[in-house]
DRENDO-1510 file (C-alpha; in Angstrom, 1 decimal, always signed):
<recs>
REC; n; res; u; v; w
REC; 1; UNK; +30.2; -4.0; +22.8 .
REC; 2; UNK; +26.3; -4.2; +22.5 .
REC; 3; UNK; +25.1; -1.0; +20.5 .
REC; 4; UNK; +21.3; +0.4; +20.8 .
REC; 5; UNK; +19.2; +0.4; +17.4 .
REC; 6; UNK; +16.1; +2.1; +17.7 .
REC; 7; UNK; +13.5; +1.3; +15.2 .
REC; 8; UNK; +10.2; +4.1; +15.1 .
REC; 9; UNK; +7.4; +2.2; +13.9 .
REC; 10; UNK; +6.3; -1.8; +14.2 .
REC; 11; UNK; +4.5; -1.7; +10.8 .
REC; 12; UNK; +5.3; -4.6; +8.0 .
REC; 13; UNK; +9.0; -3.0; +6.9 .
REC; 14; UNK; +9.8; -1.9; +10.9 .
REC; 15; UNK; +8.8; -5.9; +11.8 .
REC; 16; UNK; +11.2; -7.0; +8.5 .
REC; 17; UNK; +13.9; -5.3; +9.7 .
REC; 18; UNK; +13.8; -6.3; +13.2 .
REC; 19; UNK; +13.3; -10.4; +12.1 .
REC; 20; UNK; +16.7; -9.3; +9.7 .
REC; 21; UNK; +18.5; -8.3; +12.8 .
REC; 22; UNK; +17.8; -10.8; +14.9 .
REC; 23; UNK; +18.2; -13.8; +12.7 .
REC; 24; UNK; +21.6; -12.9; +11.7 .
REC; 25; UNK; +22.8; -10.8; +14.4 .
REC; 26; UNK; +25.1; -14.2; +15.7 .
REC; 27; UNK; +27.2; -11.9; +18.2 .
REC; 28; UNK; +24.3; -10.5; +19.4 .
REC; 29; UNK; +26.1; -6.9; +18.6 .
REC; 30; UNK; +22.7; -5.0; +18.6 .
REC; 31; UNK; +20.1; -4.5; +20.9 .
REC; 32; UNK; +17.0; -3.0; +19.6 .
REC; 33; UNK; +14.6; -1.0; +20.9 .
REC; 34; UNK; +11.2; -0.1; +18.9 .
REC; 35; UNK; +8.7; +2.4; +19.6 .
REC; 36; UNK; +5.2; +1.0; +18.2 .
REC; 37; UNK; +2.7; +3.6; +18.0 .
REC; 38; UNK; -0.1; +1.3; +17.6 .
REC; 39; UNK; -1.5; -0.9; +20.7 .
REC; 40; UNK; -0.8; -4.3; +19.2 .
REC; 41; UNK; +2.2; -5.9; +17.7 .
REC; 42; UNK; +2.8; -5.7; +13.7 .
REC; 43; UNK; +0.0; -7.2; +11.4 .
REC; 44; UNK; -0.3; -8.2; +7.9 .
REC; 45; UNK; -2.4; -4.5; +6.7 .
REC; 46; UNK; -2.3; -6.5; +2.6 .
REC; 47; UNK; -5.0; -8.9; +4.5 .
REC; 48; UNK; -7.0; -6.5; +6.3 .
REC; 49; UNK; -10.4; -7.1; +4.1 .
REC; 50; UNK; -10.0; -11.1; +5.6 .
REC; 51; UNK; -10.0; -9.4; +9.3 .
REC; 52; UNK; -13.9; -8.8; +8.3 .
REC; 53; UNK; -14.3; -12.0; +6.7 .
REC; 54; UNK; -13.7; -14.0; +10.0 .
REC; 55; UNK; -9.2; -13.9; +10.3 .
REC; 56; UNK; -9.0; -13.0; +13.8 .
REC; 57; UNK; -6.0; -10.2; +14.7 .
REC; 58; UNK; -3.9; -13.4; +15.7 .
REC; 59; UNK; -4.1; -14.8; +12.2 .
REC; 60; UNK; -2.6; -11.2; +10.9 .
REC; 61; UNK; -0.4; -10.9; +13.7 .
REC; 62; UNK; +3.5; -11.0; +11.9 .
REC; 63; UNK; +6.1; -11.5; +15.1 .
REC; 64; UNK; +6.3; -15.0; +15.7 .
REC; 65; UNK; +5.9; -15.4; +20.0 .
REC; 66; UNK; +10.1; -16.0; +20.4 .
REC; 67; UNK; +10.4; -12.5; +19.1 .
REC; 68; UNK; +8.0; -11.3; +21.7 .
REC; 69; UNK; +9.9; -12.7; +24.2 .
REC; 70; UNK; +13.1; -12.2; +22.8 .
REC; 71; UNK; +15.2; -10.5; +25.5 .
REC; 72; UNK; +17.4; -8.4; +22.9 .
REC; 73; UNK; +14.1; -7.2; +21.5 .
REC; 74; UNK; +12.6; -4.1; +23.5 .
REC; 75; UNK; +9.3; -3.7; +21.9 .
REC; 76; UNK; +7.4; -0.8; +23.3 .
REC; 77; UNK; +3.7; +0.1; +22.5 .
REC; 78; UNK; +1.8; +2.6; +22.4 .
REC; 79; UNK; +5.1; +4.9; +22.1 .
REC; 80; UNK; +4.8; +7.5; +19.5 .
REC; 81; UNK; +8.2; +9.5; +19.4 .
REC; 82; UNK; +7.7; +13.0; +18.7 .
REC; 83; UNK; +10.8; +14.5; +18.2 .
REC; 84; UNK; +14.9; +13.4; +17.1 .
REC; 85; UNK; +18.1; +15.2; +18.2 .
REC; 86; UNK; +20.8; +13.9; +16.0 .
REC; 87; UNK; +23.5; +15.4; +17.9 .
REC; 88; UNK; +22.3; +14.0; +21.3 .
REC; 89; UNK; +21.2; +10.8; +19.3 .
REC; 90; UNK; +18.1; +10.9; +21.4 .
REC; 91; UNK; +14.9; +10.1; +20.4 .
REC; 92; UNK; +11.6; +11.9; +22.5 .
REC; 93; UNK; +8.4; +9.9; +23.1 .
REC; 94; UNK; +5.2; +11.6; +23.4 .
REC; 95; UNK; +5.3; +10.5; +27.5 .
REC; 96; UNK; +8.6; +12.2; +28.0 .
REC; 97; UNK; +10.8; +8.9; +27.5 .
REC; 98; UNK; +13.9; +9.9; +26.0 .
REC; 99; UNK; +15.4; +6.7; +24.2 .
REC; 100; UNK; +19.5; +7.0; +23.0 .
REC; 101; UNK; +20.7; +5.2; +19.9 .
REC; 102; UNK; +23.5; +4.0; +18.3 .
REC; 103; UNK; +21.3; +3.7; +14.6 .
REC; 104; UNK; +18.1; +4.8; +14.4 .
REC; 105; UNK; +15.4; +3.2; +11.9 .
REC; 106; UNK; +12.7; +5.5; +10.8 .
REC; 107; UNK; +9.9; +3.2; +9.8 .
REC; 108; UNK; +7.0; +5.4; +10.6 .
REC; 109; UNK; +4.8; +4.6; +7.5 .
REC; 110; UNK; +2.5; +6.6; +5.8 .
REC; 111; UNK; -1.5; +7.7; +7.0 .
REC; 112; UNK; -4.5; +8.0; +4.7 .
REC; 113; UNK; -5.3; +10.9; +2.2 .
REC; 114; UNK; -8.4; +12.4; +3.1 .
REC; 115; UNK; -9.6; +15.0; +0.4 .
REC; 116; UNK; -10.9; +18.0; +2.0 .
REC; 117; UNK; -14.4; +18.3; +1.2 .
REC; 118; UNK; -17.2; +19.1; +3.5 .
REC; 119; UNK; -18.4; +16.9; +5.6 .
REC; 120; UNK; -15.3; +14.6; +6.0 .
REC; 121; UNK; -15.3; +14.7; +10.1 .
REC; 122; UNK; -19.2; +13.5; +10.1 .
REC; 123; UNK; -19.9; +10.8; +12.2 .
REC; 124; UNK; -20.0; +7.7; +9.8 .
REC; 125; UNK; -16.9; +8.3; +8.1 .
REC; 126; UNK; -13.9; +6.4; +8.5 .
REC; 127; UNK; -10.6; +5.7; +7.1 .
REC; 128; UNK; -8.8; +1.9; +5.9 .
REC; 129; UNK; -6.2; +1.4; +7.7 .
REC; 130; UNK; -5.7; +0.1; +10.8 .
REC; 131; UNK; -7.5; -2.9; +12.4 .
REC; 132; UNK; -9.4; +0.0; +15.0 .
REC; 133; UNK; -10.4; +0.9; +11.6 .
REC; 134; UNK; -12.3; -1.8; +11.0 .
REC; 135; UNK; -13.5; -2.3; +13.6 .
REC; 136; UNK; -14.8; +1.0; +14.0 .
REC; 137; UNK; -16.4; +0.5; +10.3 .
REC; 138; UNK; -17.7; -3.1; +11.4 .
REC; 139; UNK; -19.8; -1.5; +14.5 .
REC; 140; UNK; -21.4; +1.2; +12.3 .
REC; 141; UNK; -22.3; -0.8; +8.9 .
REC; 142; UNK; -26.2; -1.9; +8.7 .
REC; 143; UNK; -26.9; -4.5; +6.4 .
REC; 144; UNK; -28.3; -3.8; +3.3 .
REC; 145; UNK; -27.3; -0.2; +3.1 .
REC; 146; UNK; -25.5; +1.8; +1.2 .
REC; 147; UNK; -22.1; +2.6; +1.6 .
REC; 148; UNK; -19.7; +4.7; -0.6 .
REC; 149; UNK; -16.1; +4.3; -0.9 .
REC; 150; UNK; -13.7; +7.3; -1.9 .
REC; 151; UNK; -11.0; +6.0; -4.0 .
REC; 152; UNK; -11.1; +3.6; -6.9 .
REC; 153; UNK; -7.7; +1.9; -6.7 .
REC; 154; UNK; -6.2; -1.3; -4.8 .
REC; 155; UNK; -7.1; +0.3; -1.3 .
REC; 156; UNK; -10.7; +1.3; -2.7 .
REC; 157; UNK; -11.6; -2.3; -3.8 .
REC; 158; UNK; -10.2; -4.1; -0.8 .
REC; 159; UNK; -12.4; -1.5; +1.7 .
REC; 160; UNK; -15.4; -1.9; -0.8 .
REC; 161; UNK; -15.1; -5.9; -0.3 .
REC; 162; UNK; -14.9; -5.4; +3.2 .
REC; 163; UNK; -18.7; -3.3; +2.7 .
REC; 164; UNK; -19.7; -6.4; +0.6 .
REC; 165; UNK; -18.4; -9.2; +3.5 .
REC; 166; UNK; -20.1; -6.6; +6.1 .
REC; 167; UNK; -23.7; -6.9; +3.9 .
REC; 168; UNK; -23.9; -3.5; +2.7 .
REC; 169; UNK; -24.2; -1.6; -0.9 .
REC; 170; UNK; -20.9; -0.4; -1.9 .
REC; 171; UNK; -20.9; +2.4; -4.4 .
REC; 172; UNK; -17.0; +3.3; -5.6 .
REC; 173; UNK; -16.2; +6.6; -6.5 .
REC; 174; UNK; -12.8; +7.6; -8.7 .
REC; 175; UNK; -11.6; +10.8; -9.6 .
REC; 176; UNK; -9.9; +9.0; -12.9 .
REC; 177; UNK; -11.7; +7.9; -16.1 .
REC; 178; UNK; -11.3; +4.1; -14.5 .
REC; 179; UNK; -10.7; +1.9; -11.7 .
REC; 180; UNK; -7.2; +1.1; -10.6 .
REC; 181; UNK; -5.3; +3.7; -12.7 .
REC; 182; UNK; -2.0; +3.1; -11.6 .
REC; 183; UNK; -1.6; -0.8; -12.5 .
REC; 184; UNK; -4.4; -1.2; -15.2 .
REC; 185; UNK; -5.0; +1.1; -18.3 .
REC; 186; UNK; -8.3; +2.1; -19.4 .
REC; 187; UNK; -9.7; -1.2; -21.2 .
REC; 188; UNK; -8.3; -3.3; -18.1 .
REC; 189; UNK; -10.2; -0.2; -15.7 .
REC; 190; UNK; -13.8; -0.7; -18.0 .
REC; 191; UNK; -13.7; -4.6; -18.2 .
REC; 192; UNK; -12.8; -4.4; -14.2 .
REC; 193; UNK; -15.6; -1.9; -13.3 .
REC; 194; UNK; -18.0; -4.5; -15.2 .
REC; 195; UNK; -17.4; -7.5; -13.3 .
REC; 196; UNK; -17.4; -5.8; -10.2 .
REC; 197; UNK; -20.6; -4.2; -11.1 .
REC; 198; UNK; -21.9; -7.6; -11.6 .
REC; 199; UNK; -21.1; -8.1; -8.0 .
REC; 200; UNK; -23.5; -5.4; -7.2 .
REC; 201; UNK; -20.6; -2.8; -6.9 .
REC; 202; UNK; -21.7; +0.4; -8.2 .
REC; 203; UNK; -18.9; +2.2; -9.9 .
REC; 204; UNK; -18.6; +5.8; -10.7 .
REC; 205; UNK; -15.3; +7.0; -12.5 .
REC; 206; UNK; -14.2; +10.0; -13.9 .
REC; 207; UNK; -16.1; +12.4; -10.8 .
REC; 208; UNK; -14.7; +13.1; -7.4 .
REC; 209; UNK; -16.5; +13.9; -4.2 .
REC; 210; UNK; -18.3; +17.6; -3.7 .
REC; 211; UNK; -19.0; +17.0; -0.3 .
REC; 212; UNK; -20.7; +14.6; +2.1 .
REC; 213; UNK; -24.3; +15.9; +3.5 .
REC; 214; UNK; -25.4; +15.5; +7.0 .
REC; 215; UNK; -28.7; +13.4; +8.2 .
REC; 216; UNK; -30.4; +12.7; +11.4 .
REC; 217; UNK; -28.6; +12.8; +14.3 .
REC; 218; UNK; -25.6; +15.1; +12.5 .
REC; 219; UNK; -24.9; +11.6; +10.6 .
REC; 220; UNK; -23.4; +11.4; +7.3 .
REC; 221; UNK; -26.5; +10.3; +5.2 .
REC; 222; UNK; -25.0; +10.8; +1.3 .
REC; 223; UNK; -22.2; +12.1; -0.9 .
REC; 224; UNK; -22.6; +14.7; -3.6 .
REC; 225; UNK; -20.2; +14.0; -6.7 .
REC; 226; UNK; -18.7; +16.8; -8.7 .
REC; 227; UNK; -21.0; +16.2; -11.6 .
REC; 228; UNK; -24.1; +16.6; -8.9 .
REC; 229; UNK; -24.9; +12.7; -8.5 .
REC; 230; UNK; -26.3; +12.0; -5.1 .
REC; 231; UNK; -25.2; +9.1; -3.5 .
REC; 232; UNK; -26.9; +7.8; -0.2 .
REC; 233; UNK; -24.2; +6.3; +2.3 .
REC; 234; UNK; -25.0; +5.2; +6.0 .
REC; 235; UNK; -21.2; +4.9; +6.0 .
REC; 236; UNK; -17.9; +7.0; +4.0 .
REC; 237; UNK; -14.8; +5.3; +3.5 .
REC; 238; UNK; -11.9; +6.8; +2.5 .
REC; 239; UNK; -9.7; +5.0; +0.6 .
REC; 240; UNK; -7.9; +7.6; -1.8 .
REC; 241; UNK; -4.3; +6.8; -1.1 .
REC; 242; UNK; -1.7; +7.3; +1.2 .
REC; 243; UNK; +0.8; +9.9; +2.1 .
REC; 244; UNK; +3.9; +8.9; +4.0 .
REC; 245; UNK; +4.6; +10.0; +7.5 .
REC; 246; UNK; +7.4; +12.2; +7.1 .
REC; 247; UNK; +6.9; +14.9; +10.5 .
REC; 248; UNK; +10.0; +13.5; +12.1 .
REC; 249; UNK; +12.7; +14.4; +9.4 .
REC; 250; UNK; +11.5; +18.3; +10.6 .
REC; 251; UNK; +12.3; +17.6; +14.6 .
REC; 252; UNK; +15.7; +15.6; +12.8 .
REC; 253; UNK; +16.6; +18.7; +10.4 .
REC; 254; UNK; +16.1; +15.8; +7.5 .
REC; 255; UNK; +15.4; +16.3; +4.3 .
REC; 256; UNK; +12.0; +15.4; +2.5 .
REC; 257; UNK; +11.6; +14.4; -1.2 .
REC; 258; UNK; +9.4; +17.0; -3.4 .
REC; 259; UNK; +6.4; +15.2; -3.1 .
REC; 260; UNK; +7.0; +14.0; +0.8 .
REC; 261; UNK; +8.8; +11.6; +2.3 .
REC; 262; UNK; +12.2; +11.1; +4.2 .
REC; 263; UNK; +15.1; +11.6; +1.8 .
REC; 264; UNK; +17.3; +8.6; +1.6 .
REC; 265; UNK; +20.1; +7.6; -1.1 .
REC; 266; UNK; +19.7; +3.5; -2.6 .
REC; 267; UNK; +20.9; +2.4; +0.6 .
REC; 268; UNK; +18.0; +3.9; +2.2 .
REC; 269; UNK; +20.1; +6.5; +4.3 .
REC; 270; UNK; +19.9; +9.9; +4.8 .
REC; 271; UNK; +22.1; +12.4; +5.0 .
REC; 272; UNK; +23.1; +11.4; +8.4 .
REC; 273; UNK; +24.9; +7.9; +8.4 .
REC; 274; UNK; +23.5; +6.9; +11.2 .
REC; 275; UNK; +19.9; +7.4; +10.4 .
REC; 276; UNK; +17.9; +5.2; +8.0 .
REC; 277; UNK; +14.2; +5.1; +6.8 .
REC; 278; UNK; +12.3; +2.5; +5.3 .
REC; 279; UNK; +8.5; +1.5; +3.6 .
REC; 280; UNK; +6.5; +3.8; +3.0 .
REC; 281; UNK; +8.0; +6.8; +4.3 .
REC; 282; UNK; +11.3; +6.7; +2.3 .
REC; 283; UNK; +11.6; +8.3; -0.4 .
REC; 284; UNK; +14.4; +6.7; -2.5 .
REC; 285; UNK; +16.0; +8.7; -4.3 .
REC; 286; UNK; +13.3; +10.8; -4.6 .
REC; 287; UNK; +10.7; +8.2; -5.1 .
REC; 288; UNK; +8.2; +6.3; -2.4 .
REC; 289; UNK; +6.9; +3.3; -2.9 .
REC; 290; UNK; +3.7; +1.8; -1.2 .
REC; 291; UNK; +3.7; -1.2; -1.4 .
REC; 292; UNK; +5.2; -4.3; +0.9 .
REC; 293; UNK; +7.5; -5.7; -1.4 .
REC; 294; UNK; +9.9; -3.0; -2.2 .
REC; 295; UNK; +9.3; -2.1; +2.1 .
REC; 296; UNK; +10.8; -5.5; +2.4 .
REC; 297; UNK; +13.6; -5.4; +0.2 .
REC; 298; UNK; +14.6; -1.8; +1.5 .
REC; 299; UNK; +14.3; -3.1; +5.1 .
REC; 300; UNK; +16.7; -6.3; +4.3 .
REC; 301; UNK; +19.4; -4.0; +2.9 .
REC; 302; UNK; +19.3; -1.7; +5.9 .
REC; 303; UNK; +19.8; -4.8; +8.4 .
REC; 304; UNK; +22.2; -6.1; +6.1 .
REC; 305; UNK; +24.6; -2.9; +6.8 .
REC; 306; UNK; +23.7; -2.7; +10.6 .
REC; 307; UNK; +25.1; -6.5; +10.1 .
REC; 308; UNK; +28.2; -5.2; +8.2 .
REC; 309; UNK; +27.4; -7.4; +5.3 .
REC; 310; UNK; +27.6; -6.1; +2.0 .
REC; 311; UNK; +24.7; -4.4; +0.7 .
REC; 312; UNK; +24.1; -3.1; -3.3 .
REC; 313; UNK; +21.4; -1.1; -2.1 .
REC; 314; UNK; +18.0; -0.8; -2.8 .
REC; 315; UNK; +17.5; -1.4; -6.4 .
REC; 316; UNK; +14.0; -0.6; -6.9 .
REC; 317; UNK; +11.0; -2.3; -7.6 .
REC; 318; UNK; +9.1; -3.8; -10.0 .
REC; 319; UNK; +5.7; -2.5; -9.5 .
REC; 320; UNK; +4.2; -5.4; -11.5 .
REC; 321; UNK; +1.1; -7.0; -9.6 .
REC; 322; UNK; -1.6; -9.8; -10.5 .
REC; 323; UNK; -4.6; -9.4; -7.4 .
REC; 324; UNK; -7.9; -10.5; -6.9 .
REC; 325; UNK; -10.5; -8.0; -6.2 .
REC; 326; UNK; -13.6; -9.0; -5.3 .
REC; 327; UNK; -13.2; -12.4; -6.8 .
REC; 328; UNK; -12.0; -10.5; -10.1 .
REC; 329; UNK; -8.1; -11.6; -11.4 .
REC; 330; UNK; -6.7; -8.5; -13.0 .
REC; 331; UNK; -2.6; -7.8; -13.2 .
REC; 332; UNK; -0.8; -5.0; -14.6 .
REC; 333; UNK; +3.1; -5.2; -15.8 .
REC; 334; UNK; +5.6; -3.1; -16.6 .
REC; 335; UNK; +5.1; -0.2; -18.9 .
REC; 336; UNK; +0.9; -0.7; -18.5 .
REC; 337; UNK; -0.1; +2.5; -20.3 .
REC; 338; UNK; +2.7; +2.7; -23.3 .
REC; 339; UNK; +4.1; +5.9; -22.5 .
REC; 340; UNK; +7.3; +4.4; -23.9 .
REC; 341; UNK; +8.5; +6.7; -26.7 .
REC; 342; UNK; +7.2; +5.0; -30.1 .
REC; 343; UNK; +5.2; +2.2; -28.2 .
REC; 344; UNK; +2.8; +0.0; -29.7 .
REC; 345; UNK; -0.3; -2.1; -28.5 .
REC; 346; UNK; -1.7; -5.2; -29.2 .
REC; 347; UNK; -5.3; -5.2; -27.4 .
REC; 348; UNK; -7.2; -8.7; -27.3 .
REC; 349; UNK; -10.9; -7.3; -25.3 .
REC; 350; UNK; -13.1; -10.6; -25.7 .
REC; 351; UNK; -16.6; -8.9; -24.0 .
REC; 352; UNK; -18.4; -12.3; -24.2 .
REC; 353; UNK; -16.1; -13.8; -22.3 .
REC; 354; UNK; -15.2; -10.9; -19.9 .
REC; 355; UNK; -11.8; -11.1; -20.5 .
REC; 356; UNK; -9.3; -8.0; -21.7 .
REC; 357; UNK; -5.5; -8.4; -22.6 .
REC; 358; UNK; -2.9; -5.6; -23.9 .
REC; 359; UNK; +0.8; -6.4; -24.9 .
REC; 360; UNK; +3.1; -3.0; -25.0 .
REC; 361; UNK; +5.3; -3.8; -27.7 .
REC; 362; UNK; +9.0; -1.6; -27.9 .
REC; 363; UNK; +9.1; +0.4; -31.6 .
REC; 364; UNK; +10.7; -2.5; -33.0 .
REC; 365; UNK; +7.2; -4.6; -32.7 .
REC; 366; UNK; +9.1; -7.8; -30.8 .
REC; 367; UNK; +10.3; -6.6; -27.5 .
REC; 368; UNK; +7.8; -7.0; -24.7 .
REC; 369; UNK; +7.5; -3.6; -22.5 .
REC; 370; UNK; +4.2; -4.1; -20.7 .
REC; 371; UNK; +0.7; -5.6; -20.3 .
REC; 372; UNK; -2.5; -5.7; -18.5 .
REC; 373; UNK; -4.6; -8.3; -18.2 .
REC; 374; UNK; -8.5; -8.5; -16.7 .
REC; 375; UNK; -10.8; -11.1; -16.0 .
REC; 376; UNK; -8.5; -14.1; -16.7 .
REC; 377; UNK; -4.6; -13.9; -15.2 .
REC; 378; UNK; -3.5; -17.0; -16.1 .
REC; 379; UNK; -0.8; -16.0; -18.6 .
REC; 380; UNK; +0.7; -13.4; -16.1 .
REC; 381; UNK; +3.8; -15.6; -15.3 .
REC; 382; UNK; +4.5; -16.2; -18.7 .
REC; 383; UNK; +4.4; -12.7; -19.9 .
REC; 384; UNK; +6.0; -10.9; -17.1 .
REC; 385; UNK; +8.7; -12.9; -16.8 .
REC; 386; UNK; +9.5; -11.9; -21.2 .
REC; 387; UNK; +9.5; -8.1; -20.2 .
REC; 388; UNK; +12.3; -6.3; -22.3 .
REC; 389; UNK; +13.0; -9.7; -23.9 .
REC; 390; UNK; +11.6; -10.8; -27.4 .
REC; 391; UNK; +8.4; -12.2; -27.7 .
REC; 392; UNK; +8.0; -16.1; -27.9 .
REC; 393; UNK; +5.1; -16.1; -30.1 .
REC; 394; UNK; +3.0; -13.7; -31.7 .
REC; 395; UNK; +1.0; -11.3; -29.4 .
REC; 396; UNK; -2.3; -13.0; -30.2 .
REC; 397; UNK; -1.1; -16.2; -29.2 .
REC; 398; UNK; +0.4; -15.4; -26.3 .
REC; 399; UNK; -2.7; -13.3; -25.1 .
REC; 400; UNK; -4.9; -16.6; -26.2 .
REC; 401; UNK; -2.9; -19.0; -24.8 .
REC; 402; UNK; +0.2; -18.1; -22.7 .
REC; 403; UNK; -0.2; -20.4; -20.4 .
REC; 404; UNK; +0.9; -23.5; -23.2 .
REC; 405; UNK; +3.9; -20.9; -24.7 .
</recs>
């Protein structure tokens, strides 16, 4: 007997899970039913900052035309659901559809962190998120001008790359003493802030955002920094992290982690076995993780036991991650800022060249914990895969050369 799986949310994990189903769903046991909040089909939101540089929304676009068509796929957009009786197994759209299901698939995401300082709703302010985003940002940027992004991490450097392709002045402002603070440590942050800056980046670190001040025409015109720095902007982006959509678990009587996000065990369920949640707004065990990877691997497990295949769970995820901002390679791995009991560092910061590298070394001096590297990458395979083992080599010759090791 078909059963009904409704999946809330088409992001990247909602699209994972329904390509999971499908492909190995041979008895064609499930038909699924996904309510899309967004006006367009999943897209690829790592490879927004190329949607300005000339990708068109086909190029992001993730389902592949047969799973448009596919007639065991009931994709439905512009639904938002608003509300989930578990004991009906109903879910509620916001137009009054009332959808039944068998399993139901929260995959609802996470929205943008907006701090609230004065100002935030001017006209000229805008969010990085969605391709409306952009395109929103892309009608109001003026080339030449300034433009100041709120946020100094991943997100931050992607949106102020997307000021750069768009001709304007980015100015970056972080709360913490450098950029990127969750993958690189300080010395990775400085060497990172540099090369950008060489870009014509501005950087401002260790401040946060007073307010924004209002121009002609009840525009945004600047941003005042805590330390009193005034920043002219003819646009605001906010880029200052995520926080995951969570709202349903209330209407569902579910239970959030402490720091938001839907509750779910390592088989990213919840206390109701036949409700999951995956990406960004499940908390695993406590912990959510924003990133696509781990959103992939959590929504491959799920399918997996709506399959009736056996599943170990979601084990985690290595948050390890070599990018390319603005041109600059930087990659942070494992334990990046040696709060390992006893740890010890091996720093390699060559300023003429532009290049900075840190080994985290266990107690014991020979067992690899972490690193960071900035400006040059090319021993990141190397080193990451040694985490936890012993080194090869000694430190400076792996940092020198680890490409050759």
């Amino acid at each position: 007997m078909t059963r009904v799986l409704v999946v809330v949310g088409h992001g990247m994990a909602g699209h994972r899970l329904v390509e999971e189903i499908r492909s190995g769903d041979r008895s064609g046991r499930w038909r699924i039913v996904v309510a899309a909040e967004e006006p367009r089909p999943a897209y690829n939101r790592t490879l927004l900052s190329s949607y300005v540089d000339g990708r068109t929304v086909a190029d992001l676009t993730l389902p592949a035309p047969r799973l448009l068509t596919d007639p065991r796929v009931d994709l439905r957009l512009n639904t938002r659901v608003t509300s989930v009786d578990r004991a009906a197994r109903t879910v509620t759209c916001a137009d009054g559809t009332v959808l039944g299901y068998d399993a139901l698939v929260l995959a609802t995401g996470s929205r943008p962190f907006v701090p609230p300082v004065p100002g935030r709703e001017l006209p000229g302010c805008f969010t990085y998120r969605t391709i409306e985003d952009l395109d929103a940002l892309r009608a109001a940027a003026v080339p030449g001008e300034p433009g100041v992004v709120v946020g100094g991490g991943l997100l931050g450097l992607e949106a102020a790359q997307a000021l750069r392709l768009l001709g304007m002045r980015p100015h970056v402002v972080e709360m913490a003493p450098h950029l990127m603070p969750l993958q690189v440590d300080e010395g990775g942050g400085r060497v990172l802030a540099r090369l950008v800056g060489a870009l014509g980046v501005d950087v401002h670190c260790g401040r946060g955002v007073a307010s924004l001040d209002e121009g002609p025409g009840g525009r945004v015109c600047g941003v005042t920094l805590s330390d009193g720095t005034r920043l002219p902007a003819r646009v605001v982006v906010f880029a200052a992290g995520v926080r995951p959509r969570d709202e349903l678990a209330g209407s569902a009587g579910l239970e959030r982690a402490e720091r938001g996000g839907i509750l779910v065990d390592r088989y990213c369920r919840t206390a109701d076995e036949r409700v999951w949640a995956v990406g960004e707004c499940a908390a695993v065990l406590g912990r959510c993780y924003g990133l696509a990877a781990p959103s992939y691997r959590m929504a491959e497990e799920v399918a997996r036991q709506l399959l009736g295949l056996p599943s170990d769970g979601f084990p985690g995820a290595d948050m390890s991650a070599k990018l390319k901002l603005l041109g600059v390679d930087v990659a942070g791995f494992g334990d990046v800022h040696a709060r390992t009991e006893g740890a010890m560092e091996f720093i390699r910061d060559d300023r003429a060249a532009g290049t900075y590298g840190k080994l985290v070394l266990a107690p014991d001096g020979r067992t690899l914990l972490g690193g960071v590297l900035a400006g040059d990458t090319g021993g990141y395979t190397v080193l990451r895969a040694l985490l936890g083992r012993e080194l090869t080599a000694p430190p400076e010759a792996l940092l020198a050369g680890a490409r050759a090791v």
